[in-house]
C-alpha positions as CSV (number, residue, x, y, z in Angstrom):
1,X,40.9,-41.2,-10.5
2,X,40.9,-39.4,-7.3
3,X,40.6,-35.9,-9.1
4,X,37.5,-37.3,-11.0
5,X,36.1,-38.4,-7.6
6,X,34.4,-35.1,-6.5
7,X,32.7,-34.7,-9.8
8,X,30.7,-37.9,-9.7
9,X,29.6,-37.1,-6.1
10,X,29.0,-33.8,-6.6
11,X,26.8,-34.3,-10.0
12,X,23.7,-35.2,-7.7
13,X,24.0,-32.7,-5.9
14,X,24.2,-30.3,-8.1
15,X,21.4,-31.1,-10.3
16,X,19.1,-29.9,-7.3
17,X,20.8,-26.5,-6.6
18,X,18.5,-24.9,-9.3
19,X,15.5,-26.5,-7.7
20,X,16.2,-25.7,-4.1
21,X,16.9,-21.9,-5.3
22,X,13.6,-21.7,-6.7
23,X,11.7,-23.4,-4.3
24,X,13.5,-20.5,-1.8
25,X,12.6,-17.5,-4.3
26,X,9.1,-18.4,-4.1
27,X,8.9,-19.8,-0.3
28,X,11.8,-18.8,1.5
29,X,12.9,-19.8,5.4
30,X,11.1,-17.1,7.0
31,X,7.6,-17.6,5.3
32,X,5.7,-18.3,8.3
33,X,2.2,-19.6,8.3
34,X,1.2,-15.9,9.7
35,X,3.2,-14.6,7.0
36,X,1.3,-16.7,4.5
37,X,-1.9,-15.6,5.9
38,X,-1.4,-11.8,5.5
39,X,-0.3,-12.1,2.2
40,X,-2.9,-14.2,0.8
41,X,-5.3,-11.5,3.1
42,X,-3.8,-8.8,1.3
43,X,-4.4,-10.6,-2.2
44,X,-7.9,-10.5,-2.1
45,X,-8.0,-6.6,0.1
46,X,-6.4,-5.4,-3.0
47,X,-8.4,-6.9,-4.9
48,X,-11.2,-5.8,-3.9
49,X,-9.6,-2.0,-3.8
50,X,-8.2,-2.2,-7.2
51,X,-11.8,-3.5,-8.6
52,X,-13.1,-0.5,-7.1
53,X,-10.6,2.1,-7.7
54,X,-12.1,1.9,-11.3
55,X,-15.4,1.2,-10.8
56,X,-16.7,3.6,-8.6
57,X,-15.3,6.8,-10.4
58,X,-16.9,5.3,-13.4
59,X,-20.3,4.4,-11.7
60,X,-20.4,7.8,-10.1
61,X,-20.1,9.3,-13.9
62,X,-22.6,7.1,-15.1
63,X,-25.2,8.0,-12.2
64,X,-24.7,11.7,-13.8
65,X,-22.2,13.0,-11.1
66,X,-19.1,15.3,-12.5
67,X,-15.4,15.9,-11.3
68,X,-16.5,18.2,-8.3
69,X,-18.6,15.7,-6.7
70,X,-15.6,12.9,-7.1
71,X,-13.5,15.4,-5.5
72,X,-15.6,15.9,-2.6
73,X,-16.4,12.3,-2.5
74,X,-12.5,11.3,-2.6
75,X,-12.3,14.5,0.2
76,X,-14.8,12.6,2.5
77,X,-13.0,9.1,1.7
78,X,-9.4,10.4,2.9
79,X,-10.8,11.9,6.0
80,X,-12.4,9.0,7.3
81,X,-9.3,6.8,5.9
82,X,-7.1,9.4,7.7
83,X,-9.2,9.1,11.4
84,X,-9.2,5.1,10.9
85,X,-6.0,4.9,10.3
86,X,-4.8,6.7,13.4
87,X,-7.1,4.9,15.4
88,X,-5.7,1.7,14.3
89,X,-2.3,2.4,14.5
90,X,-2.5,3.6,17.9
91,X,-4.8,0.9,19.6
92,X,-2.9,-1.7,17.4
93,X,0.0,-1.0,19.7
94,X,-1.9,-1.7,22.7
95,X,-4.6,-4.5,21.9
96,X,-2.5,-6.4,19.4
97,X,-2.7,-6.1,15.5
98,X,-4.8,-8.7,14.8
99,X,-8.6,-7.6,15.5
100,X,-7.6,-4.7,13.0
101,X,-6.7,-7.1,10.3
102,X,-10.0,-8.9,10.8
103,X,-12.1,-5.8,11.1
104,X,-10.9,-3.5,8.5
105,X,-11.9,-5.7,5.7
106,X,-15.5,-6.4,7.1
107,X,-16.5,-2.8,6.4
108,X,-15.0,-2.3,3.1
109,X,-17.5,-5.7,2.0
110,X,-20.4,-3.6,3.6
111,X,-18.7,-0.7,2.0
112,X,-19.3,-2.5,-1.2
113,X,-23.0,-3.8,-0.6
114,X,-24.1,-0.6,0.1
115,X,-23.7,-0.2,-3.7
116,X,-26.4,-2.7,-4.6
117,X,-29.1,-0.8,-2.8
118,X,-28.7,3.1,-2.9
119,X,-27.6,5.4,-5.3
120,X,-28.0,8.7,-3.8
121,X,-24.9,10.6,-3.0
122,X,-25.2,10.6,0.4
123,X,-25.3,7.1,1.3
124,X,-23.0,6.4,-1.2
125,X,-20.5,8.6,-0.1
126,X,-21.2,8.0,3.6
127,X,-20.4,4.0,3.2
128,X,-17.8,4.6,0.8
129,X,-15.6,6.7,3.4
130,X,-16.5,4.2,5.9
131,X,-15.3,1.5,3.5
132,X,-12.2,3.9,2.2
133,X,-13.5,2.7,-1.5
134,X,-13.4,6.5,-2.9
135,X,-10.0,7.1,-2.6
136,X,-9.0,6.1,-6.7
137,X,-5.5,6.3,-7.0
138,X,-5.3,5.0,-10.0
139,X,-3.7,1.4,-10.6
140,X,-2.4,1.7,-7.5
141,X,-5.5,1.1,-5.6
142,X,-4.4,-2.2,-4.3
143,X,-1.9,-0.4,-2.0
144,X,-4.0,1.7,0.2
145,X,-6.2,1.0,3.2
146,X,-6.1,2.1,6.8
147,X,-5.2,-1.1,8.2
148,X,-2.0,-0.8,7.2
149,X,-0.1,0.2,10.1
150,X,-1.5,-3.1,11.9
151,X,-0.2,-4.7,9.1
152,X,3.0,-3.3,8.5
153,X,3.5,-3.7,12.6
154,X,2.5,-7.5,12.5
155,X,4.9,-8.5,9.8
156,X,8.0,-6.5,10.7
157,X,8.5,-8.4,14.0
158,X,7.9,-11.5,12.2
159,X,11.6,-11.4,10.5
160,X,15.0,-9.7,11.1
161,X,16.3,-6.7,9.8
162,X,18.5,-8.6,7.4
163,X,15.0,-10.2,5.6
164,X,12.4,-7.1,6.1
165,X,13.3,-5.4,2.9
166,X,12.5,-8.7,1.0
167,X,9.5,-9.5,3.1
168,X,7.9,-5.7,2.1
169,X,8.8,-6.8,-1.3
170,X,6.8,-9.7,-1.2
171,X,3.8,-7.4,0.4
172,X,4.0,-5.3,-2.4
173,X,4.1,-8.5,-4.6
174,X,1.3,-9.8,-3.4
175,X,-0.6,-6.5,-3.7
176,X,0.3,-6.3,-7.4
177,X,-0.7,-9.8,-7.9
178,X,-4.2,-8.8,-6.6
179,X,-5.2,-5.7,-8.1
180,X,-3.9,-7.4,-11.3
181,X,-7.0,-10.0,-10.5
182,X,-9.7,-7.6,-9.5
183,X,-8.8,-5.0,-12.0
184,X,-8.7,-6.9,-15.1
185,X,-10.1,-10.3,-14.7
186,X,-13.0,-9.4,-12.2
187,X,-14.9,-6.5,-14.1
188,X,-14.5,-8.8,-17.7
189,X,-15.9,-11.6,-15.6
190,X,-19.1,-9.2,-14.8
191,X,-19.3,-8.1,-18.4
192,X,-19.4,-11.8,-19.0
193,X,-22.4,-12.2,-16.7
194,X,-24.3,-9.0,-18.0
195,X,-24.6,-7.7,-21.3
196,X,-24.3,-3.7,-21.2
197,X,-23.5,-1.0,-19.0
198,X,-26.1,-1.3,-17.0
199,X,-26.1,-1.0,-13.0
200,X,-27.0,-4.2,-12.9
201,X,-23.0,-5.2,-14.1
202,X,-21.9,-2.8,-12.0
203,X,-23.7,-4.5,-8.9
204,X,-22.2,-7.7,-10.0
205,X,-18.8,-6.0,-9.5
206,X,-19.4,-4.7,-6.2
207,X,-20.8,-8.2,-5.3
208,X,-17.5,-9.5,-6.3
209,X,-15.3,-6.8,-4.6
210,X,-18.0,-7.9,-1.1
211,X,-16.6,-11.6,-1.1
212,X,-12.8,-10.8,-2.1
213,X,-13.2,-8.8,1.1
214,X,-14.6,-11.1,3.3
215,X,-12.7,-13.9,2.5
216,X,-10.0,-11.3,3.3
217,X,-11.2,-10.9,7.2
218,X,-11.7,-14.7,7.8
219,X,-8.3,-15.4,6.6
220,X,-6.8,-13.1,9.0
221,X,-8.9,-14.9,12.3
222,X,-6.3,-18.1,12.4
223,X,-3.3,-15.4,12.7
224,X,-1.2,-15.9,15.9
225,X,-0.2,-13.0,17.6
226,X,1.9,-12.2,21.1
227,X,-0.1,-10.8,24.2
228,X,0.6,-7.1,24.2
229,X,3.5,-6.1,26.4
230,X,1.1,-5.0,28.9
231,X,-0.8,-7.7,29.1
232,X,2.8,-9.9,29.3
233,X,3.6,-7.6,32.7
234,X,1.0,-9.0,34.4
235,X,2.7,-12.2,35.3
236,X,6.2,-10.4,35.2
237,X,8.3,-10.9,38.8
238,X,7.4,-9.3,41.7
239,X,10.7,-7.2,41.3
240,X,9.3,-5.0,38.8
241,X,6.7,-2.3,40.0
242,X,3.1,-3.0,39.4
243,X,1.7,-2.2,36.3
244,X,5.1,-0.6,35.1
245,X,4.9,-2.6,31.9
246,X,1.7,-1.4,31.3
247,X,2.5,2.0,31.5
248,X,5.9,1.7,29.7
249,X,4.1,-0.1,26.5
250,X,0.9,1.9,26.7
251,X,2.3,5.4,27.1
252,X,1.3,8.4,24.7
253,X,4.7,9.6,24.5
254,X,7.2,8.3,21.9
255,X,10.8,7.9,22.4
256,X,13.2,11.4,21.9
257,X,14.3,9.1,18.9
258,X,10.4,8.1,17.4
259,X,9.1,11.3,17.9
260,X,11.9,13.3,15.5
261,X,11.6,10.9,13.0
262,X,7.8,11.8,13.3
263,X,8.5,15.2,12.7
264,X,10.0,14.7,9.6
265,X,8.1,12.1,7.7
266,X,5.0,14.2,8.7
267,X,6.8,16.8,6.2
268,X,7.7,14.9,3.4
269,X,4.4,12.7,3.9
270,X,2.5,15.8,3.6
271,X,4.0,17.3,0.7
272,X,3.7,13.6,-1.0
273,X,0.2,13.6,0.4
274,X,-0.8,16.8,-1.2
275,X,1.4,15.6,-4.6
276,X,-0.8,12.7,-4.6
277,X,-4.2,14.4,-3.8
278,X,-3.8,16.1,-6.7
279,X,-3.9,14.1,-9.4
280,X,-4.6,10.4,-7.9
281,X,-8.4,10.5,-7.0
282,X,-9.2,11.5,-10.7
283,X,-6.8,9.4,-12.6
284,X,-9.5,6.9,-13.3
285,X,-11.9,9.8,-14.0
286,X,-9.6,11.5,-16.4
287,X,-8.9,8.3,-18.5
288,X,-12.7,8.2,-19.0
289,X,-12.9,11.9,-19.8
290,X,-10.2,12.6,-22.2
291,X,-9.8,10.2,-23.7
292,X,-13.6,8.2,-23.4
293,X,-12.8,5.2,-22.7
294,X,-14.8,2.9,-20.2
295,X,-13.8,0.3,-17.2
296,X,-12.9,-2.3,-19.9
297,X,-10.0,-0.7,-21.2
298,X,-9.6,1.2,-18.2
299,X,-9.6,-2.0,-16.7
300,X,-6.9,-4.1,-19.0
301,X,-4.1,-1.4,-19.1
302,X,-4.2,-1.6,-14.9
303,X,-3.8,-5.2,-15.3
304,X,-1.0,-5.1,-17.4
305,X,0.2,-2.2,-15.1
306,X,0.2,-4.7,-12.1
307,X,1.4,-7.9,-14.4
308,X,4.4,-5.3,-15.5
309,X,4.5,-4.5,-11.4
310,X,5.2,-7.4,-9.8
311,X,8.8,-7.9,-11.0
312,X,9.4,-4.0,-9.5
313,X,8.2,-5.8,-6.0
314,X,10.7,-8.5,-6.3
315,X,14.0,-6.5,-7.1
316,X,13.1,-3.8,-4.8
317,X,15.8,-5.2,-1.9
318,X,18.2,-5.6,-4.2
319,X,18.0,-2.3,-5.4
320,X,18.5,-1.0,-1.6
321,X,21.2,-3.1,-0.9
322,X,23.0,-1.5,-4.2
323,X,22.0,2.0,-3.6
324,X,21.2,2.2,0.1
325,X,17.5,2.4,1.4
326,X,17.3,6.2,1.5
327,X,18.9,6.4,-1.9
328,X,16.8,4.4,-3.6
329,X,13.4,6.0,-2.4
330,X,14.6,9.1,-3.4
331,X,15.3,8.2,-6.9
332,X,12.2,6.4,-7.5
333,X,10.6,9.5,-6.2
334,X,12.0,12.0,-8.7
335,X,11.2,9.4,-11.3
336,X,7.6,9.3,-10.6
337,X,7.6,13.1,-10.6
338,X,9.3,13.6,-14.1
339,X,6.6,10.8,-15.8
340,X,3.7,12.8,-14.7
341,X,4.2,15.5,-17.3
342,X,4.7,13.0,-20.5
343,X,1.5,11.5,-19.5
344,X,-0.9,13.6,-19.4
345,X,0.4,15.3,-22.9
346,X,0.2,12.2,-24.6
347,X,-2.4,11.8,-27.3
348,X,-3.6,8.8,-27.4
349,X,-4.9,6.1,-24.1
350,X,-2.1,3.7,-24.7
351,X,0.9,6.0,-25.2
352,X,-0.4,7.7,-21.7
353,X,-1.1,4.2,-20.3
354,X,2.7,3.0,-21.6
355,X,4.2,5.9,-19.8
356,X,1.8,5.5,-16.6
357,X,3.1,1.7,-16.6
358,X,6.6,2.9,-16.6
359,X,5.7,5.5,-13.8
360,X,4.1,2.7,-11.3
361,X,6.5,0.3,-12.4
362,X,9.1,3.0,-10.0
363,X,6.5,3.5,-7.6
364,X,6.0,0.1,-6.8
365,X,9.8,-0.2,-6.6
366,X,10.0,2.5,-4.0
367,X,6.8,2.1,-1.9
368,X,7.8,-1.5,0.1
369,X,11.6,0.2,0.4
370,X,10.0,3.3,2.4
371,X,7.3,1.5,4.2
372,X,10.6,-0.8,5.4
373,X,12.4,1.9,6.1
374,X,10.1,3.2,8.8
375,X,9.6,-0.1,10.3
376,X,13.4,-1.2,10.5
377,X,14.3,2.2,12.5
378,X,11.1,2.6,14.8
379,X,11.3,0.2,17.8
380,X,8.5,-3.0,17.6
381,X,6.6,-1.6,20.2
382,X,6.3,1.9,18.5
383,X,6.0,0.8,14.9
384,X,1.7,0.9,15.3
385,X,2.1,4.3,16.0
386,X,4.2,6.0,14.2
387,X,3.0,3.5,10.8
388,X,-0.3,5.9,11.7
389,X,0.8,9.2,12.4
390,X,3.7,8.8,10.3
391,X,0.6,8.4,6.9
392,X,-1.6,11.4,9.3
393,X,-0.3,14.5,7.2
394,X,0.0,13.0,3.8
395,X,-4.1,11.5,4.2
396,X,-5.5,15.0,5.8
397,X,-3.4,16.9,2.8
398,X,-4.9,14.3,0.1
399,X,-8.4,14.9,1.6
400,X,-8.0,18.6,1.2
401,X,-6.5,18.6,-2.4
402,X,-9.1,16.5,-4.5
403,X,-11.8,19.1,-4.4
404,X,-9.6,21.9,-5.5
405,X,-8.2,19.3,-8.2
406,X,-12.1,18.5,-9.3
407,X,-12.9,22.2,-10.0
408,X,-9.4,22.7,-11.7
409,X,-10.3,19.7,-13.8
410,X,-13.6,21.1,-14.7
411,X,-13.0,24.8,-15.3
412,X,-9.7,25.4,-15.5
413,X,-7.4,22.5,-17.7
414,X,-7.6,19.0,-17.1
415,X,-3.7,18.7,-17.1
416,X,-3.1,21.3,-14.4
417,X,-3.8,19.3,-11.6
418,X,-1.2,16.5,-12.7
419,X,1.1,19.2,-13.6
420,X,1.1,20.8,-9.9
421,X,1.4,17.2,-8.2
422,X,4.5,16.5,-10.5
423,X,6.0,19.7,-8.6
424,X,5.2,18.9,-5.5
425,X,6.6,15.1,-5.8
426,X,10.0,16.5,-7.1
427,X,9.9,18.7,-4.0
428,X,8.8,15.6,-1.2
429,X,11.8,13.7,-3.1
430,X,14.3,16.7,-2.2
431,X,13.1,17.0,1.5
432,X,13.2,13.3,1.8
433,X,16.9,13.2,1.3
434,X,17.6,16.4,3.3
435,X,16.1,14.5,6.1
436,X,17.2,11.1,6.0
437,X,20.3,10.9,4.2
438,X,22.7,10.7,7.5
439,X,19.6,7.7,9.1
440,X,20.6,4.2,8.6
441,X,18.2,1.1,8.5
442,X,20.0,-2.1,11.3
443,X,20.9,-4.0,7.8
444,X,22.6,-0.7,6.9
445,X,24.6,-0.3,9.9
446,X,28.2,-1.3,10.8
447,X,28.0,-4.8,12.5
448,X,30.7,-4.4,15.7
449,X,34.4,-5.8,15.7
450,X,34.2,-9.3,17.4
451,X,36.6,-10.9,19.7
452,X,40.0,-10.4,18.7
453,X,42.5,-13.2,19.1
454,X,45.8,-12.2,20.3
């Protein structure tokens, strides 16, 4: 009887292992209310990014406008996301991370009003850089934004090293989850309301993507955030000199150690930058084009892109703990680069679309891995910073690199310019492991002996 005795005491318990395990999959111990809050925020940003991602390209062909004016309207669009971004990476390190996550979202909804009342280039384009809405980028849309480094800053400091790849996988989940809501469900819902492509359902999606927004920014006011270092040295004891926290936490200069790593993710950035300039801005564009399709169909395949996506979010930290961080970026990397080619010599929408789902399917595996990466090896009160500058080259070389694509697209071949990105993502994948092969993320690292007992 004694042998049976565990087993009848144990039997409870273990008939709420499998609930406890889920309940900590889908809320787990370091889900913070601030955490919460910046996910659900980013659920409705990318949203509202996604929804637009494929309805301005579209609304911009409709109005008469041809691949040369997208690519100078994605040109404008990346220079003013490049200038916001480093200004909100590098004041987020000094006046906290919050205001940024508040702000940012306010002018993408004017962003997105501004395209019930105009539609001249001018004030079109001017808004939509302002609002970083003419950036495209396919179904990945969701991702983007120049408040980003805020973001990224605010949540790594929220968790340890041990949880931050998981908690970039949630981000990334969360994203998906969004544009898989305002890139599918959203523009069918304005079909539903108007009959036609008119611009009258066209305003009702950009009235749509205005709320998602906003209900973005008032979701981030309740967040609770730390007083800036410098603002913390203020009471500090009289020991310390005056002002010296001040001046430690709001000095231009980055550590020896910040300011190499820098150096080199402004070179692979770049060349990933330039990859990406090439052939994301008219992904949405060249869908209608070849094979004439509209933001219906456009509309369901990035849905199922982003359904198919949001398992790639949730295995992404257990594909770095098997592979190693750096390892694992750089395969998703050379697997993003090889599906390019398939792609765009595919004959039909749907056999491109299959092999475009299997291509962000890796991307969406790598991109919370790298975006951890650089926040578990830059020091908290750097990570604004170099979250900014880090993303500088790749956004100035994605800027430069859609207008060249346009006119390619239009007088040249409407394959080359995904053909020269898919070369120059193989190369960012071989200088990314060049560089950081021999850099190891805390979680990474050897813990040290401890005590011995003699």
């Amino acid at each position: 009887m004694s042998l049976k005795q565990p087993e009848i005491e144990t039997s409870p318990k273990n008939s709420v292992v499998a609930p406890r395990r889920l309940l900590r999959m889908i809320y787990p111990a370091w889900m913070t209310r601030d955490i919460f809050l910046v996910f659900s925020a980013r659920f409705f940003m990318s949203s509202t990014r996604a929804l637009a991602g494929i309805v301005v390209p579209v609304y911009f062909a409709v109005l008469g406008y041809r691949g040369l004016t997208l690519g100078l309207l994605y040109t404008m669009s990346a220079v003013a996301s490049a200038l916001l971004t480093t200004l909100i990476g590098w004041a987020s390190d000094r006046v906290g991370r919050k205001p940024f996550l508040v702000a940012t979202p306010l002018l993408t909804s004017l962003a997105c009003l501004s395209f019930l009342y105009f539609r001249e280039a001018l004030p079109l384009f001017v808004f939509a850089s302002l609002g970083t809405l003419g950036r495209g980028a396919g179904a990945g849309a969701g991702m983007i934004g120049p408040y980003q480094p805020a973001e990224q800053a605010f949540l790594a400091q929220k968790v340890s090293s041990r949880d931050r790849n998981t908690l970039f996988g949630r981000m990334g989940f969360a994203s998906s989850l969004g544009a898989l809501a305002g890139g599918g469900p959203m523009i069918a819902l304005a079909v539903l309301l108007v009959s036609g492509r008119t611009p009258a359902e066209y305003h009702v999606e950009f009235l749509i993507g205005a709320v998602f927004a906003l209900v973005s920014a008032l979701l981030a006011i309740p967040l609770k955030e730390p007083r800036p270092a410098w603002r913390r040295g203020r009471g500090a004891q009289a020991s310390a000199p005056r002002g010296s926290a001040r001046k430690r936490a709001t000095r231009a200069k980055l550590s020896s150690f910040s300011a190499r790593m820098l150096m080199r993710l402004w070179v692979t950035n770049g060349i990933n930058g330039l990859a990406v300039g090439f052939f994301g801005p008219l992904l949405t564009y060249w869908f209608y084009r070849r094979f004439g399709v509209g933001p219906v169909q456009i509309g369901a395949l990035y849905s199922a892109i982003n359904l198919a996506s949001l398992l790639s979010n949730l295995v992404s930290s257990r594909v770095a703990s098997r592979l190693g961080l750096v390892r694992a970026i750089v395969m998703t990397r050379v697997l993003q680069a090889a599906l390019i080619i398939p792609m765009v010599l595919a004959p039909s929408f749907w056999l491109a679309g299959g092999i475009y789902l299997l291509r962000m399917m890796v991307q969406r595996l790598g991109l919370p891995l790298r975006q951890s990466f650089v926040m578990g090896v830059i020091p908290d009160e750097e990570r604004g910073r170099v979250g900014a500058l880090s993303n500088l080259p790749s956004q100035v070389n994605s800027a430069l690199a859609p207008t060249f694509a346009g006119y390619l697209f239009e007088h040249v071949a409407m394959a080359l310019p995904f053909e020269i990105g898919a070369v120059l993502q193989g190369l960012n994948a071989t200088s990314f492991y060049f560089f950081f092969r021999g850099i190891r993320p805390p979680e990474e690292r050897p813990e040290p002996p401890g005590p011995t007992i003699e």
